[in-house]
Every structure is written in C-alpha cells, then in structure tokens.
PDB file of the backbone (N, CA, C, O) and the ligand in Angstrom, with CONECT records:
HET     ZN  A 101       1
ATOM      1  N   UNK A   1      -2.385 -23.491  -4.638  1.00  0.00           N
ATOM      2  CA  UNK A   1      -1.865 -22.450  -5.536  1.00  0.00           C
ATOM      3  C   UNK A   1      -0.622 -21.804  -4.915  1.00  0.00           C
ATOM      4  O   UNK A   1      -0.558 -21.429  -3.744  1.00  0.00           O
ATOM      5  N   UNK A   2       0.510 -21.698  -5.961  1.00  0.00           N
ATOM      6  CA  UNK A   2       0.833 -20.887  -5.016  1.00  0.00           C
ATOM      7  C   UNK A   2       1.485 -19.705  -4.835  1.00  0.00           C
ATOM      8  O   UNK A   2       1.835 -19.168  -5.885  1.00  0.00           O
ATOM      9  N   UNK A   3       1.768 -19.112  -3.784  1.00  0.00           N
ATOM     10  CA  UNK A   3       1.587 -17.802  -3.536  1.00  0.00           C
ATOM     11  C   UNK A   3       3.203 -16.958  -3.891  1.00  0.00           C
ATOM     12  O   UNK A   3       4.289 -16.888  -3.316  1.00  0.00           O
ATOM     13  N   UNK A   4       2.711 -16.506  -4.942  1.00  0.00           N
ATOM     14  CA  UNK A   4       3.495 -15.824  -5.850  1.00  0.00           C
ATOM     15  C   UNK A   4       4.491 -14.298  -5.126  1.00  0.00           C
ATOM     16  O   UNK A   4       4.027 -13.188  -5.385  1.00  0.00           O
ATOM     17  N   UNK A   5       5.317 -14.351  -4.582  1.00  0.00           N
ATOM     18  CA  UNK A   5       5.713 -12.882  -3.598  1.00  0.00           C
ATOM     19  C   UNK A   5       7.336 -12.428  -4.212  1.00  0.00           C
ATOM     20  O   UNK A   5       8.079 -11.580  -3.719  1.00  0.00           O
ATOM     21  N   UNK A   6       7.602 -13.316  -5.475  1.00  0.00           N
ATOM     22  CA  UNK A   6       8.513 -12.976  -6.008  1.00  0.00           C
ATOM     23  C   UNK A   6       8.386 -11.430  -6.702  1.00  0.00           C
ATOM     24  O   UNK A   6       8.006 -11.254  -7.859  1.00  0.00           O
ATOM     25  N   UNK A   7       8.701 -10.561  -5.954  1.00  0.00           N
ATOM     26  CA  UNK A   7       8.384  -9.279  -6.920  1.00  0.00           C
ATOM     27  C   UNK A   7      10.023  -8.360  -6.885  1.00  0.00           C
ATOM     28  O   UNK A   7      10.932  -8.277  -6.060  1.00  0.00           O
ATOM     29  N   UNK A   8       9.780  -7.810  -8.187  1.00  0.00           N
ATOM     30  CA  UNK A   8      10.780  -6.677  -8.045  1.00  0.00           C
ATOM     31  C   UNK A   8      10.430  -5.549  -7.184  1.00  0.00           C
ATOM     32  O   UNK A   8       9.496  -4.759  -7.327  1.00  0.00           O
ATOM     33  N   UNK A   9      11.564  -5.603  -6.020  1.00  0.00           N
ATOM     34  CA  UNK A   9      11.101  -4.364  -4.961  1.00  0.00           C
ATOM     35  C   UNK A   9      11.315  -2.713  -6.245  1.00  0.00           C
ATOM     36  O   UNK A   9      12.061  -2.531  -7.208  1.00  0.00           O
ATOM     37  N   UNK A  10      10.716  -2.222  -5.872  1.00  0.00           N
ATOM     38  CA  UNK A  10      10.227  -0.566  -6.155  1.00  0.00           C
ATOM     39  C   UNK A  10      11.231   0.038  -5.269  1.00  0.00           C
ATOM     40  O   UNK A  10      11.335  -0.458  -4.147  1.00  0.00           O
ATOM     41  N   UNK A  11      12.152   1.242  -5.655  1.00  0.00           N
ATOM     42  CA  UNK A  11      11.933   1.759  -4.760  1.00  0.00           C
ATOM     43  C   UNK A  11      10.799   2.843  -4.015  1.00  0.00           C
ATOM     44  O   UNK A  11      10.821   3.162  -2.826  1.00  0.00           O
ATOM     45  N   UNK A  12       9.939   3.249  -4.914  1.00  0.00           N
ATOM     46  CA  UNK A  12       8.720   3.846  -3.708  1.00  0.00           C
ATOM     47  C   UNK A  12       7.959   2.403  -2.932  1.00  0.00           C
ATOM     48  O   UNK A  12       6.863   2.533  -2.388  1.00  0.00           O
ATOM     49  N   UNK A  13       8.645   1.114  -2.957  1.00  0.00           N
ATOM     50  CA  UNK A  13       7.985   0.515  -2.281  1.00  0.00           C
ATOM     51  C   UNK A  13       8.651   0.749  -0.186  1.00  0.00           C
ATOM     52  O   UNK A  13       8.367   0.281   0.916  1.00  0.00           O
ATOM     53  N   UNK A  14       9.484   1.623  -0.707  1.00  0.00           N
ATOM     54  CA  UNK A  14      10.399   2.207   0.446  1.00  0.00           C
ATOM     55  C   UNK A  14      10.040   3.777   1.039  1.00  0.00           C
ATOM     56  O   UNK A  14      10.055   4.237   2.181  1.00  0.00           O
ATOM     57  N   UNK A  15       9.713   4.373  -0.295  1.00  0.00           N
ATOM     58  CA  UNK A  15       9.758   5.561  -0.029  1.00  0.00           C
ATOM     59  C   UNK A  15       9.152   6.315   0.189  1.00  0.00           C
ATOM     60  O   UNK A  15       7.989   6.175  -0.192  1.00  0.00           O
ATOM     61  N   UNK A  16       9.553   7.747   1.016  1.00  0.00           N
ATOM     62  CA  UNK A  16       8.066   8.409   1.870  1.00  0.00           C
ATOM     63  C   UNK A  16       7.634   9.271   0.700  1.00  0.00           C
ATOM     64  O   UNK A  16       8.188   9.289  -0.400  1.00  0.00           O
ATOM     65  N   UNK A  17       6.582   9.984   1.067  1.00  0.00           N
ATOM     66  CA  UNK A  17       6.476  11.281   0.314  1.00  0.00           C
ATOM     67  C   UNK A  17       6.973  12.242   0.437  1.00  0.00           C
ATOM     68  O   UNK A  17       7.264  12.695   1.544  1.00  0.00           O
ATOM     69  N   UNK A  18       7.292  13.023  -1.033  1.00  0.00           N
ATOM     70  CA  UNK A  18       8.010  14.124  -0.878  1.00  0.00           C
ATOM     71  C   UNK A  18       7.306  15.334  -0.264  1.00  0.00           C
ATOM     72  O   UNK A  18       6.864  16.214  -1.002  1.00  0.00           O
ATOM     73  N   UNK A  19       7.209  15.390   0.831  1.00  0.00           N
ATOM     74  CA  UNK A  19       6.052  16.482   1.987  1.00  0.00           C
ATOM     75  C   UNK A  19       7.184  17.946   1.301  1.00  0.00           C
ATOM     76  O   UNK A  19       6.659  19.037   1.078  1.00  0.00           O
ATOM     77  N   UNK A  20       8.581  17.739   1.068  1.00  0.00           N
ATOM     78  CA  UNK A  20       9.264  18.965   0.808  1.00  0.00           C
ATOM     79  C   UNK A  20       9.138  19.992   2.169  1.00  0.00           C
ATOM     80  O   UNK A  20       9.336  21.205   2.110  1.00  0.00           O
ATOM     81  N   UNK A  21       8.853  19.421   3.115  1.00  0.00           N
ATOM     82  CA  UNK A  21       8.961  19.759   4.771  1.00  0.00           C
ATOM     83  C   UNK A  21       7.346  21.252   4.578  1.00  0.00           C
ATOM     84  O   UNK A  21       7.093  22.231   5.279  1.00  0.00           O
ATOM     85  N   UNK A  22       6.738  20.763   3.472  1.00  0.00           N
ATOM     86  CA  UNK A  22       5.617  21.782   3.947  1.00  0.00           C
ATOM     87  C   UNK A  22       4.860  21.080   5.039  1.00  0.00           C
ATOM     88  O   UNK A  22       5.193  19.944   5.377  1.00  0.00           O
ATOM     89  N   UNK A  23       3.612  21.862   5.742  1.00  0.00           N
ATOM     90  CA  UNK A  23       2.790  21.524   6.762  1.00  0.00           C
ATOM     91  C   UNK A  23       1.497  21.753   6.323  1.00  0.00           C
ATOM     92  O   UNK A  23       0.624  21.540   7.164  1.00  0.00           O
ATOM     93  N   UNK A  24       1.094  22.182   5.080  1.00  0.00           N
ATOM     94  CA  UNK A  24      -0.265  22.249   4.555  1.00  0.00           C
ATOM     95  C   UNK A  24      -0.436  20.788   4.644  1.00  0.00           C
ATOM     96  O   UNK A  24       0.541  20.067   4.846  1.00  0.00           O
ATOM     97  N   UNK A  25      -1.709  20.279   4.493  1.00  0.00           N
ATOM     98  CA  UNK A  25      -2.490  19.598   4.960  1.00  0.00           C
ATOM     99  C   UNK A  25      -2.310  19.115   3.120  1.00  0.00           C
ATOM    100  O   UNK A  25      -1.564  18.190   2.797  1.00  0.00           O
ATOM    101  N   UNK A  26      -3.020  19.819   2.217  1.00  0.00           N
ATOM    102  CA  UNK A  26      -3.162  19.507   1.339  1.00  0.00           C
ATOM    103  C   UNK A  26      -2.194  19.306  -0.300  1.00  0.00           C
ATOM    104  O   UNK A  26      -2.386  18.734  -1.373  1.00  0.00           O
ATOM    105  N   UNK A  27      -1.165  20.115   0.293  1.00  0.00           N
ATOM    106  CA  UNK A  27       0.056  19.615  -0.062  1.00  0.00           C
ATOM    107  C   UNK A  27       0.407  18.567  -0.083  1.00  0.00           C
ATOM    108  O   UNK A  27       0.774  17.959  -1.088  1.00  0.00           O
ATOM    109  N   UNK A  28       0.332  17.896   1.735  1.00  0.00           N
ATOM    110  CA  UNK A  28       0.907  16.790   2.202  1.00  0.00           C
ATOM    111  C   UNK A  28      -0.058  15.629   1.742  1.00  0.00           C
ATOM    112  O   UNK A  28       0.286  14.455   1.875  1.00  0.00           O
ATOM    113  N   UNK A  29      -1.244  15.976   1.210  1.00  0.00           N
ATOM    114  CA  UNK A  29      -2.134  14.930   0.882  1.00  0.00           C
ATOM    115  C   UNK A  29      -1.745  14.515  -0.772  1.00  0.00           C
ATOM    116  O   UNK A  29      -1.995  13.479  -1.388  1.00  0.00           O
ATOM    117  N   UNK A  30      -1.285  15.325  -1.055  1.00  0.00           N
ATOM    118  CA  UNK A  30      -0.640  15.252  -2.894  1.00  0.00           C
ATOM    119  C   UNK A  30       0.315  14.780  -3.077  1.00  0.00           C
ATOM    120  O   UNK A  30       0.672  14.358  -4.177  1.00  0.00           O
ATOM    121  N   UNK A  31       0.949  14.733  -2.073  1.00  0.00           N
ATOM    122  CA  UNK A  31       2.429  13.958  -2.225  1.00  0.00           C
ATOM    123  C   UNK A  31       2.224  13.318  -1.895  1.00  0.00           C
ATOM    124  O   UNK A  31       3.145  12.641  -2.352  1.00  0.00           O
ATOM    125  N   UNK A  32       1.280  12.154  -0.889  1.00  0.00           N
ATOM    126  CA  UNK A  32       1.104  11.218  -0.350  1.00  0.00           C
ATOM    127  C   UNK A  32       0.538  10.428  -1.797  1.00  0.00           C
ATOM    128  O   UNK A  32       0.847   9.293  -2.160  1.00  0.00           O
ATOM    129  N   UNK A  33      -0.276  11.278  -2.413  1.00  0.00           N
ATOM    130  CA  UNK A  33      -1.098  10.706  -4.008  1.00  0.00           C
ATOM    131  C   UNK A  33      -0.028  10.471  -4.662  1.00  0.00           C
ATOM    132  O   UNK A  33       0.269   9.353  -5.083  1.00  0.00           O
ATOM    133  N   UNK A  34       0.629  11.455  -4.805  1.00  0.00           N
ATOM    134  CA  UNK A  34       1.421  10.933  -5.810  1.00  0.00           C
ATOM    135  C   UNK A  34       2.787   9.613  -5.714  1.00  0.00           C
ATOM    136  O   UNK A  34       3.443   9.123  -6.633  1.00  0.00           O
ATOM    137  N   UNK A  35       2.840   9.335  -4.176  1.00  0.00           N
ATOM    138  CA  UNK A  35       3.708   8.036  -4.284  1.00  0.00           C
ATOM    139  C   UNK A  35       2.555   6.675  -4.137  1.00  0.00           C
ATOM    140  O   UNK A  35       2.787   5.485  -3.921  1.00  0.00           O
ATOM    141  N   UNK A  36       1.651   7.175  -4.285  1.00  0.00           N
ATOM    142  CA  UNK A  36       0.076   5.845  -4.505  1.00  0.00           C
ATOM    143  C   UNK A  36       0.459   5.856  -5.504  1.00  0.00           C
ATOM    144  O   UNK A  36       1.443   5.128  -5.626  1.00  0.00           O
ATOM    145  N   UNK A  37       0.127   6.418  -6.486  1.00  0.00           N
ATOM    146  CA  UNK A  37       0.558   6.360  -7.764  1.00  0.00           C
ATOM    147  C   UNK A  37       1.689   5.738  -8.423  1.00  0.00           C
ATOM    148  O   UNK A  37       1.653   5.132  -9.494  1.00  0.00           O
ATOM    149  N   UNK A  38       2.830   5.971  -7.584  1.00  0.00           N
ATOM    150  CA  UNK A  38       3.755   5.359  -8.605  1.00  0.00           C
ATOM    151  C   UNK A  38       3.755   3.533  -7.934  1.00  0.00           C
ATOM    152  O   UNK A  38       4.418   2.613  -8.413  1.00  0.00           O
ATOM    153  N   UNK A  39       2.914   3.456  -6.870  1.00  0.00           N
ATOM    154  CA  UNK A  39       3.295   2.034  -6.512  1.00  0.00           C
ATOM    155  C   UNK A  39       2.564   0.871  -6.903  1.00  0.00           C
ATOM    156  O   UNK A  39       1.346   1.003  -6.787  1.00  0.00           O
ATOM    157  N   UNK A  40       2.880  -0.004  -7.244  1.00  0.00           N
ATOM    158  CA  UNK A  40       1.780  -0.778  -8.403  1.00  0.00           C
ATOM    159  C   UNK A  40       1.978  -1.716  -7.297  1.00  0.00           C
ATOM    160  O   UNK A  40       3.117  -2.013  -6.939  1.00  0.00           O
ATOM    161  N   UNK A  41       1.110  -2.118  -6.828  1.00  0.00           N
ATOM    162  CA  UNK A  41       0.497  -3.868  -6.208  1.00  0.00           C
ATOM    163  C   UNK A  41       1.161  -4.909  -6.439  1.00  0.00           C
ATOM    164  O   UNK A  41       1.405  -5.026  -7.640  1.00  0.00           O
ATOM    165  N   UNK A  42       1.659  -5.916  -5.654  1.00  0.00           N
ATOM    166  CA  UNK A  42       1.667  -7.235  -5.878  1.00  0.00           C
ATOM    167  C   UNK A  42       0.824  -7.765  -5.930  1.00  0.00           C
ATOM    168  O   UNK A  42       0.177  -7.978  -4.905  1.00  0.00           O
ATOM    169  N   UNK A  43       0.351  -8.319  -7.364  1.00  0.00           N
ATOM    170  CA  UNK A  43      -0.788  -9.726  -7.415  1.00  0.00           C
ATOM    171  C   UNK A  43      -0.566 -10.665  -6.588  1.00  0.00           C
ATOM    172  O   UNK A  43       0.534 -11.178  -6.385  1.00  0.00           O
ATOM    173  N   UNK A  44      -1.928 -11.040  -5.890  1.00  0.00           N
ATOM    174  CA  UNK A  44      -2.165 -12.535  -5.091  1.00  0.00           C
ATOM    175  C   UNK A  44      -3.010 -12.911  -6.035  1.00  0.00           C
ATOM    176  O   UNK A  44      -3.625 -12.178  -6.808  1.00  0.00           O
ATOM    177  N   UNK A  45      -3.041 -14.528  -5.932  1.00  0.00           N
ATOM    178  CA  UNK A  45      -3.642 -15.422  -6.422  1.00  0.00           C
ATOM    179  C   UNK A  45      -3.931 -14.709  -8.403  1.00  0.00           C
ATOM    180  O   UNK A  45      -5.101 -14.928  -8.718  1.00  0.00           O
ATOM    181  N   UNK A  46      -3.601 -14.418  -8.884  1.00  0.00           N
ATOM    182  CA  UNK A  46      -3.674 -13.688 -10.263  1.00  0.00           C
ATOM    183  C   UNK A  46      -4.580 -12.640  -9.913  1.00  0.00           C
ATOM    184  O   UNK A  46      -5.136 -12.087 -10.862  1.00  0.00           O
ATOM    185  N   UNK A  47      -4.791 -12.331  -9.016  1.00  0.00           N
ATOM    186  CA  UNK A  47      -6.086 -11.090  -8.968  1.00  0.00           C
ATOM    187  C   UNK A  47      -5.323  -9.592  -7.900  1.00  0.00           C
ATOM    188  O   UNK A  47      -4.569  -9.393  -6.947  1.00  0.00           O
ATOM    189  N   UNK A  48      -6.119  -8.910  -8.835  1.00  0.00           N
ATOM    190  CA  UNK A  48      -5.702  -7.397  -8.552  1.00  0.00           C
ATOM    191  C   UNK A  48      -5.959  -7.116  -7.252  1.00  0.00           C
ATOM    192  O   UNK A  48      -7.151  -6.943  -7.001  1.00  0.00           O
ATOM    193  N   UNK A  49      -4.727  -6.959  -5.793  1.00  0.00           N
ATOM    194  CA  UNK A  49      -5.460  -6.633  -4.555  1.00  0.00           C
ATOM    195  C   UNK A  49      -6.359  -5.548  -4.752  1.00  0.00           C
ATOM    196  O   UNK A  49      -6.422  -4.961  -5.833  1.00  0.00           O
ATOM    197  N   UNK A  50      -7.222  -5.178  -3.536  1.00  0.00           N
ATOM    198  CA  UNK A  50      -8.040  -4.132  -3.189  1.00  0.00           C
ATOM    199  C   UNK A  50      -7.986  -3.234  -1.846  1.00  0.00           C
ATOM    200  O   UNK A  50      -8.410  -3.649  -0.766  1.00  0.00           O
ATOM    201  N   UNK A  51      -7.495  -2.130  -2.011  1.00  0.00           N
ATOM    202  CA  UNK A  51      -7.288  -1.019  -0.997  1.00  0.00           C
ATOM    203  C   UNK A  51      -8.557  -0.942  -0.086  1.00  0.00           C
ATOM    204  O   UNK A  51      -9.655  -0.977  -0.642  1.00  0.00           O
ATOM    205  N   UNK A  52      -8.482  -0.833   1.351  1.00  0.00           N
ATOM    206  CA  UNK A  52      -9.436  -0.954   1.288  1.00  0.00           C
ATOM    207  C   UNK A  52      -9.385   0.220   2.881  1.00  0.00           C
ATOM    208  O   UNK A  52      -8.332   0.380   3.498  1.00  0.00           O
ATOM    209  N   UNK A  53     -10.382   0.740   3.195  1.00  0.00           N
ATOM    210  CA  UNK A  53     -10.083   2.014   4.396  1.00  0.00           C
ATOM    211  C   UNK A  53     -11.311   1.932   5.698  1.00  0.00           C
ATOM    212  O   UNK A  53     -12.374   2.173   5.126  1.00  0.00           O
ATOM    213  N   UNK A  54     -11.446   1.814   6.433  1.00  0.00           N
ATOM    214  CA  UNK A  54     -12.203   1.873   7.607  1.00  0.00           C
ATOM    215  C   UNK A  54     -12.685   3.557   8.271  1.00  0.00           C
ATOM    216  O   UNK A  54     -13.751   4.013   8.686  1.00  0.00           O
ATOM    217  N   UNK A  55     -11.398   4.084   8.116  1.00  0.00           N
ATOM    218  CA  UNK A  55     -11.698   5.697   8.836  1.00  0.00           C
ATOM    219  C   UNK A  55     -10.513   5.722   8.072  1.00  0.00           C
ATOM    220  O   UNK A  55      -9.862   4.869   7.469  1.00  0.00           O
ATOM    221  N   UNK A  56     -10.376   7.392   8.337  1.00  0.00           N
ATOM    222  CA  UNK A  56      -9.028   8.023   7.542  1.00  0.00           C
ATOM    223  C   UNK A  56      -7.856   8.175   8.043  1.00  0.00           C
ATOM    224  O   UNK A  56      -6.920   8.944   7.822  1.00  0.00           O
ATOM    225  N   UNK A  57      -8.158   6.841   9.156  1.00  0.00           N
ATOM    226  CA  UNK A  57      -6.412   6.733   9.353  1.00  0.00           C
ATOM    227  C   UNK A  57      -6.477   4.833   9.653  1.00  0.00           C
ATOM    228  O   UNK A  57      -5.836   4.254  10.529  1.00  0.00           O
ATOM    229  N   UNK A  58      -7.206   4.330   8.886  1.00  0.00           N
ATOM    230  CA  UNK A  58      -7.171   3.091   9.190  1.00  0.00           C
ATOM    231  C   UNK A  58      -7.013   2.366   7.419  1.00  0.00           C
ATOM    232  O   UNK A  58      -8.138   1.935   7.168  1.00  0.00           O
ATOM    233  N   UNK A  59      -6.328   2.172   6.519  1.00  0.00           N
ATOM    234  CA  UNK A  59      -6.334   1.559   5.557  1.00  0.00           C
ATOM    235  C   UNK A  59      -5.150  -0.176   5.651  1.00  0.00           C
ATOM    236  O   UNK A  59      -4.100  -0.453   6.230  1.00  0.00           O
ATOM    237  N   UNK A  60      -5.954  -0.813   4.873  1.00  0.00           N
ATOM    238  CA  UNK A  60      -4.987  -2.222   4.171  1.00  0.00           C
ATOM    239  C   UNK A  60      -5.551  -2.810   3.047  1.00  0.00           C
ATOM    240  O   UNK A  60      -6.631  -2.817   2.456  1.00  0.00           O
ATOM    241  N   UNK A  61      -4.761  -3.160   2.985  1.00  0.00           N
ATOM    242  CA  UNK A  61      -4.591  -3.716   1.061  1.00  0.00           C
ATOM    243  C   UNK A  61      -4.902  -5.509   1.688  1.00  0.00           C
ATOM    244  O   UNK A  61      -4.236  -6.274   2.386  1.00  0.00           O
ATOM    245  N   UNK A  62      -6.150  -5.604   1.055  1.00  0.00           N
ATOM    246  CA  UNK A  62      -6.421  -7.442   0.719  1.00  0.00           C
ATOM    247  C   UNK A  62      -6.897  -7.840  -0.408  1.00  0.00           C
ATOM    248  O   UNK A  62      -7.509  -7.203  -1.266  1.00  0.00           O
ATOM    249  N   UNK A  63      -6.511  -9.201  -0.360  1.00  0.00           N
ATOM    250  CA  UNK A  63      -6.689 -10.028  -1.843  1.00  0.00           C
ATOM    251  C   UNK A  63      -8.143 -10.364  -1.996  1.00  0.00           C
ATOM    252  O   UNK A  63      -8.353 -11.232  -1.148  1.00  0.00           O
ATOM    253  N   UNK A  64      -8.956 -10.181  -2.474  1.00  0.00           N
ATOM    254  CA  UNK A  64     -10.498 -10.576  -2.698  1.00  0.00           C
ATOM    255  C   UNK A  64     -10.718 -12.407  -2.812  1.00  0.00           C
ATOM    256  O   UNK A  64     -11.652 -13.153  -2.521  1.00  0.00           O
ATOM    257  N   UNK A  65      -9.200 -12.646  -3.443  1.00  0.00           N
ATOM    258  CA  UNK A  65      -9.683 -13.850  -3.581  1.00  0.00           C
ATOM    259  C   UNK A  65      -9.121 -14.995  -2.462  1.00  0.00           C
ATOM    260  O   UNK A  65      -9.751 -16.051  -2.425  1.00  0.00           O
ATOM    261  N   UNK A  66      -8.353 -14.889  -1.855  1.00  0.00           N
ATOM    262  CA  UNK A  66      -8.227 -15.339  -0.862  1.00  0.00           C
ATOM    263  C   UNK A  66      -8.457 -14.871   1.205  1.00  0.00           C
ATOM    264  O   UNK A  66      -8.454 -15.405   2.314  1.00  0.00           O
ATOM    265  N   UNK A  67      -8.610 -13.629   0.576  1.00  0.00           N
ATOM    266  CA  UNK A  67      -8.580 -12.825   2.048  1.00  0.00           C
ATOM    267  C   UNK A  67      -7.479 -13.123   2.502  1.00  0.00           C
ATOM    268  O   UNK A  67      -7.564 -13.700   3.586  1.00  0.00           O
ATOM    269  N   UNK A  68      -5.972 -12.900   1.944  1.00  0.00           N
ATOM    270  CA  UNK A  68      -4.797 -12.327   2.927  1.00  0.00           C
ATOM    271  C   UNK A  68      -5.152 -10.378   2.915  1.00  0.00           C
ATOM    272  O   UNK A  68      -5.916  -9.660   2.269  1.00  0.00           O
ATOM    273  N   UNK A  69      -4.228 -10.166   3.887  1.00  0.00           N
ATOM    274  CA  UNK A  69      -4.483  -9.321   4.136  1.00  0.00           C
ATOM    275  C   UNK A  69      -3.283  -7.976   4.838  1.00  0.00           C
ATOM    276  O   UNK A  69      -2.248  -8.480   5.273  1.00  0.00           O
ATOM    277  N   UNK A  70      -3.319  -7.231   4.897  1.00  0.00           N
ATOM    278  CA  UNK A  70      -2.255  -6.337   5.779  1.00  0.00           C
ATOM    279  C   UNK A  70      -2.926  -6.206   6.824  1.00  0.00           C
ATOM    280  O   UNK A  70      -4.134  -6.302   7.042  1.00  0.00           O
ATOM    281  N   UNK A  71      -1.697  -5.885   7.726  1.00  0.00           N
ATOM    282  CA  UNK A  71      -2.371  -4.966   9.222  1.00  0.00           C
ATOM    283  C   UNK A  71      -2.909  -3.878   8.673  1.00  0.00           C
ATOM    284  O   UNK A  71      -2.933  -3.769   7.447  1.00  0.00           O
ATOM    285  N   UNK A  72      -3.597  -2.575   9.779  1.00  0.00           N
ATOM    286  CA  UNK A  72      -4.515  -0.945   9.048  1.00  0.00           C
ATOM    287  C   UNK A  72      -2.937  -0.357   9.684  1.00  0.00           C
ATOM    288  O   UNK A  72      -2.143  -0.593  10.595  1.00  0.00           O
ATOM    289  N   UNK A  73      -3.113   0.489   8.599  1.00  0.00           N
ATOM    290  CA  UNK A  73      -1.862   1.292   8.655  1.00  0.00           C
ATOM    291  C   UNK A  73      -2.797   2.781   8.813  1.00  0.00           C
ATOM    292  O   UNK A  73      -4.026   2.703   8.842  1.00  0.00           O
ATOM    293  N   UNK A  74      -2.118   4.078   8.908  1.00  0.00           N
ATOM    294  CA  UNK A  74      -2.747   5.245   8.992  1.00  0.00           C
ATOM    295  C   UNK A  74      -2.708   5.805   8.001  1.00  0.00           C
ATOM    296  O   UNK A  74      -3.448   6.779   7.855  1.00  0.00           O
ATOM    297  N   UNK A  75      -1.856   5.407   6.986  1.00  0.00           N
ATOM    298  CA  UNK A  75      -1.751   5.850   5.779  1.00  0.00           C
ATOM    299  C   UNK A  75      -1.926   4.536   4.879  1.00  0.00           C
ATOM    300  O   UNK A  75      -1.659   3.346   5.049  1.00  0.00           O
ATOM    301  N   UNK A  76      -2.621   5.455   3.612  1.00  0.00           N
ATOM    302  CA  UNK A  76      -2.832   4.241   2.503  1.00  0.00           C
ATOM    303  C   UNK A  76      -1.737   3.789   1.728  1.00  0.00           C
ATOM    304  O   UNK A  76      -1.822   2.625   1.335  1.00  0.00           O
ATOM    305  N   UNK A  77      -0.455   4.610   1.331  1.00  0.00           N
ATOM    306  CA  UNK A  77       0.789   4.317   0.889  1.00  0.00           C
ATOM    307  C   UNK A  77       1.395   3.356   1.783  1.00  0.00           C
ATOM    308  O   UNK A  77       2.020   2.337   1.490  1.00  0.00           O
ATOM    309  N   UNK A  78       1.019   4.002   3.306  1.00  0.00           N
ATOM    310  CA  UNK A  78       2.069   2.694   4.154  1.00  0.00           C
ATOM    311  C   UNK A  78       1.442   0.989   3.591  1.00  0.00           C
ATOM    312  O   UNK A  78       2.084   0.049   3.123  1.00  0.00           O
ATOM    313  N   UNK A  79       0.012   1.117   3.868  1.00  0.00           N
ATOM    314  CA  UNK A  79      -0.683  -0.412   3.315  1.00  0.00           C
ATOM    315  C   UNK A  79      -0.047  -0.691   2.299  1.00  0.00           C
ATOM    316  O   UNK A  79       0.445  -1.818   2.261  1.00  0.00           O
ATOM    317  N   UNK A  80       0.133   0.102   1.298  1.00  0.00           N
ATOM    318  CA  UNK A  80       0.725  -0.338  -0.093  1.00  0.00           C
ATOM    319  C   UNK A  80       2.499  -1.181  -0.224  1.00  0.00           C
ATOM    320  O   UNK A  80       2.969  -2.149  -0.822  1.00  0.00           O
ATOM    321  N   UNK A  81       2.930  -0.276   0.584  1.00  0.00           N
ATOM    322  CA  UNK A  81       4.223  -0.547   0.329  1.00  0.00           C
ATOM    323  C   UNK A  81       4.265  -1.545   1.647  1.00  0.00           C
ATOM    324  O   UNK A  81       5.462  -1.560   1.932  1.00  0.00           O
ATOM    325  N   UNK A  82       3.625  -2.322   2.526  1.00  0.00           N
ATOM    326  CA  UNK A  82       3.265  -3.306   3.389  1.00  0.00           C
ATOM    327  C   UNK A  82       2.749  -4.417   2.774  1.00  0.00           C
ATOM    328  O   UNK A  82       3.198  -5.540   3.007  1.00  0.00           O
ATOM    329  N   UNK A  83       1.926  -4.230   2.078  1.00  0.00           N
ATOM    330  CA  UNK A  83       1.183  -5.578   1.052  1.00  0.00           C
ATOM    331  C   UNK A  83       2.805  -6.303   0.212  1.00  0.00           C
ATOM    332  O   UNK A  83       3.162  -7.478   0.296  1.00  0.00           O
ATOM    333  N   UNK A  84       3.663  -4.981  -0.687  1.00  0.00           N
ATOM    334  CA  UNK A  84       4.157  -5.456  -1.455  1.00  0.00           C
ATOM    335  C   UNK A  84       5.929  -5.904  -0.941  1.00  0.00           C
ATOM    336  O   UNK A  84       6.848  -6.292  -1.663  1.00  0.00           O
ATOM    337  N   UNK A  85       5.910  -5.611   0.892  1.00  0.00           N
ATOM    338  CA  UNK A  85       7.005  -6.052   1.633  1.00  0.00           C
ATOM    339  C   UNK A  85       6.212  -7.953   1.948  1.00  0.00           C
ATOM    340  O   UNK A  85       6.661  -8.847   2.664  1.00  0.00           O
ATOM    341  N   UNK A  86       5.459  -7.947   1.424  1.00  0.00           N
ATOM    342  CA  UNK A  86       5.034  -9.155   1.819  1.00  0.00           C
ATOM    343  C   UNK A  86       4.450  -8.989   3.759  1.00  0.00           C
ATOM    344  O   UNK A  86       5.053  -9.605   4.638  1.00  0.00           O
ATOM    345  N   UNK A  87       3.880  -8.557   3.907  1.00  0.00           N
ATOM    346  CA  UNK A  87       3.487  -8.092   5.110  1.00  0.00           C
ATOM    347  C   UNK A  87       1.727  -8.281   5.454  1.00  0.00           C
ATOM    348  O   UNK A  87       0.788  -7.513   5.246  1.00  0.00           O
ATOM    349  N   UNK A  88       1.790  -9.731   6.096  1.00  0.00           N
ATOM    350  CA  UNK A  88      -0.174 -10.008   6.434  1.00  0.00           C
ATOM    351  C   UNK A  88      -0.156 -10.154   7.696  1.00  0.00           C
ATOM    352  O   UNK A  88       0.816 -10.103   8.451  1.00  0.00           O
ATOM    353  N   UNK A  89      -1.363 -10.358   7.956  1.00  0.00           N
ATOM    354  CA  UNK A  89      -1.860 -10.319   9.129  1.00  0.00           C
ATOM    355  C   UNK A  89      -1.612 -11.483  10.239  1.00  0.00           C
ATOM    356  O   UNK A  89      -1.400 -11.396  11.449  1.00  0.00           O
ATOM    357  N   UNK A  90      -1.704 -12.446   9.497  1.00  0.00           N
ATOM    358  CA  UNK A  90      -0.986 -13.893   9.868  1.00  0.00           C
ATOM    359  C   UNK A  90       0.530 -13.662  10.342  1.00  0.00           C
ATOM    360  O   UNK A  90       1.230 -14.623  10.661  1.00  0.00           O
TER     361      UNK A  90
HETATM  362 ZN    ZN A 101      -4.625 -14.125  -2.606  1.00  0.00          ZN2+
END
C-alpha cells in the first residue's frame, strides 16, 4: 500500500500557541486546545491516526492500522504537527 504523505502543510502544522505571554497554567492549556483543534491529521493507510498519551508530558500520534508511529513529545500539539511533518519513529 502505499503510504500516502502527500499533504497540504497547515500552517498550525508550524505553529505554537497563542500563550499571549500569559503564565496561567490554564490559559496556557486553552491555547494549546485550541491549536489541537485547528490541526487535522494526516491519514495513514485510509484510517484516522490515534493520539495517544502515556503521562502528561509524554504524547504521539499512531496509525492503528499499521503501527507507524511518532516519537512522545511533551506536548500533544507537538505529536500532531510531528505525525503531519511526516515524522516516525523509524
Ligand atoms: Zn498506517
């Protein structure tokens, strides 16, 4: 099969969150949501990857159906925008 990585780059597939230089905790957790949000996945194999988290600073994005995979990033946006730089573990 094969492996489809032709994608239109995003730019939030670049971009940080808008923290707006606050230091609340929960601020910074909303802006982190909200660039999850705007970043849509590259399909592997026709199937929807899956986010996936170990502790709350260990997340990566893998394909269910093949098991590629990202390195754990500390943030779940970084996995995201890592999956869709074309970025596995291999
Ligand atoms: Zn796959």
């Amino acid at each position: 099969m094969m492996d489809d990585m032709t994608h239109q780059y995003s730019i939030f597939d670049y971009a940080e969150p808008d923290y707006n230089d606050t230091l609340d905790e929960i601020l910074r957790l909303s802006a982190e949501r909200r660039l999850e949000n705007n970043i849509q996945l590259v399909k592997c194999c026709d199937t929807e990857p899956r986010g996936k988290f170990r502790s709350c600073e260990e997340y990566w994005v893998e394909c269910p159906s093949c098991g590629k995979k990202t390195k754990t990033h500390r943030k779940y946006y970084q996995a995201m925008q890592a999956w869709n730089r074309g970025e596995s573990e291999e």
